[in-house]
N, C-alpha and C positions, 0 to 999 in steps of 0.2 A: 380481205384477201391479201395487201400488199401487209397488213401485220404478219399475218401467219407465213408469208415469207422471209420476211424479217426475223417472225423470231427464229424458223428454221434454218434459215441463215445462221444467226447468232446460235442455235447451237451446236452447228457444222461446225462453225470456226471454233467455241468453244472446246469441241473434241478434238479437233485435231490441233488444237492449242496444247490443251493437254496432255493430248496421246505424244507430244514431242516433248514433253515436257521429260516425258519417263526416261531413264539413264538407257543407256544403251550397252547393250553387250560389252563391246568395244571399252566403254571407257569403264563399265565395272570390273571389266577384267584389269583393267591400268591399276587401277583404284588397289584392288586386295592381293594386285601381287608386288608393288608397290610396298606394303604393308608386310606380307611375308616374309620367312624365313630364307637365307638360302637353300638352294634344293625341291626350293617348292615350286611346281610347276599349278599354274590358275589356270581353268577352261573353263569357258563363259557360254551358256545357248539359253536363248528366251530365260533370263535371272536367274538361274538354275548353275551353280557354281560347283563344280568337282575340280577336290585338288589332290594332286597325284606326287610322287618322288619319295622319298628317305629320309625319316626325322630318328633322332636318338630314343624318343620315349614316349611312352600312352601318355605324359603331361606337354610335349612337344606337339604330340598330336591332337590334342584337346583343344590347345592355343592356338593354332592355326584356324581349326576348325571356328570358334569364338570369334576371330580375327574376320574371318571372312563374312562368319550371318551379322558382323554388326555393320555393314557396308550398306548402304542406300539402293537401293531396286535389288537386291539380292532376295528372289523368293524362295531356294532352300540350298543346301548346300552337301553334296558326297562327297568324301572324304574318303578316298582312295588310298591316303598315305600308307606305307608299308613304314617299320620298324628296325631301325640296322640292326643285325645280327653282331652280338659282340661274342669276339673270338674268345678261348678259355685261356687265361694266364696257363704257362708252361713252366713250370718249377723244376729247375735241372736236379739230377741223379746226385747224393752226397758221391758216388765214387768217381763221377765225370766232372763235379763241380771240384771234388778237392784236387783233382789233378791240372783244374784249369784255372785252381786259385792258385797255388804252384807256382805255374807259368807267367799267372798276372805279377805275382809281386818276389818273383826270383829279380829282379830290377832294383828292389827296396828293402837293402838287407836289413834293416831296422823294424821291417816290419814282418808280425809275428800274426799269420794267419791259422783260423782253425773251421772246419764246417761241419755242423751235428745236424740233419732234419730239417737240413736245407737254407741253414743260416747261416751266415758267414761273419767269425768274429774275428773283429784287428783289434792288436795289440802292440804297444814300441811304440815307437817314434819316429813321426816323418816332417818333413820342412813341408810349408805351407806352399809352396810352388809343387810340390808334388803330389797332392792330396787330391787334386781333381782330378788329376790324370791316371790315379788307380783308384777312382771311385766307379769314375767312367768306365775303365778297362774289367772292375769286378761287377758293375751294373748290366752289362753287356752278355754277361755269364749266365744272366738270370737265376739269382738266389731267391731266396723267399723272401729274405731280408739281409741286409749289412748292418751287422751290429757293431757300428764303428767307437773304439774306446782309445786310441790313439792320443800319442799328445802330441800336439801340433808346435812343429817350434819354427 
């Protein structure tokens, strides 16, 4: 009799040795968000891991998701993430862009601008303090491309 209490005893205490043993919500969730990306949001219930917020790409997504099943008490994981939407480059009009390359480099009589199909080619010569400041000013215009052929003196 006082065996069979004993051993019941030992393995009450056993289990609930054990059972505390197991991670807790709480700190798995510390643990894989910790680990994550920014933007990523971790919600934890009974080791069941969903992660939710905005990554750049189905390989951002993958890795998160990797990130998290490899974490200690995590028994599965939803992956909520959404995918940014990226805007469509805007390539200005040859008739708005030549009037507004024009404008950019009336400043720079040395320099000899032309725009076919969205490209913007310089030509002449400009001093090196001023080369960033109408790169910037024709980058702003959004060409397709600056096809810069300049000599820099």
């Amino acid at each position: 009799m006082k065996t069979t209490k004993f051993l019941m005893s030992a393995v009450i205490a056993a289990t609930l040795f054990f059972a505390s043993c197991k991670p807790k919500d709480a700190d798995i969730q510390s643990a894989v968000q910790a680990k994550e990306a920014a933007g990523i949001t971790v919600a934890v219930a009974k080791g069941d891991v969903t992660l939710t917020g905005e990554v750049a790409d189905e390989a951002a997504k993958a890795k998160a998701e990797e990130i998290a099943k490899a974490d200690k008490g995590v028994k599965s994981v939803i992956n909520s993430l959404t995918i940014k939407a990226v805007a469509p480059v805007v390539i200005a009009e040859d008739s708005a862009l030549t009037k507004n390359v024009a404008d950019a480099t009336k400043d720079f009589p040395t320099v000899k601008a032309e725009v076919k199909d969205g490209v913007v080619l310089l030509t002449g010569e400009i001093k090196k303090a001023s080369l960033i400041t109408l790169m910037q000013q024709l980058s702003a215009l959004k060409p397709k491309k600056i096809d810069n052929k300049l000599t820099v003196k």
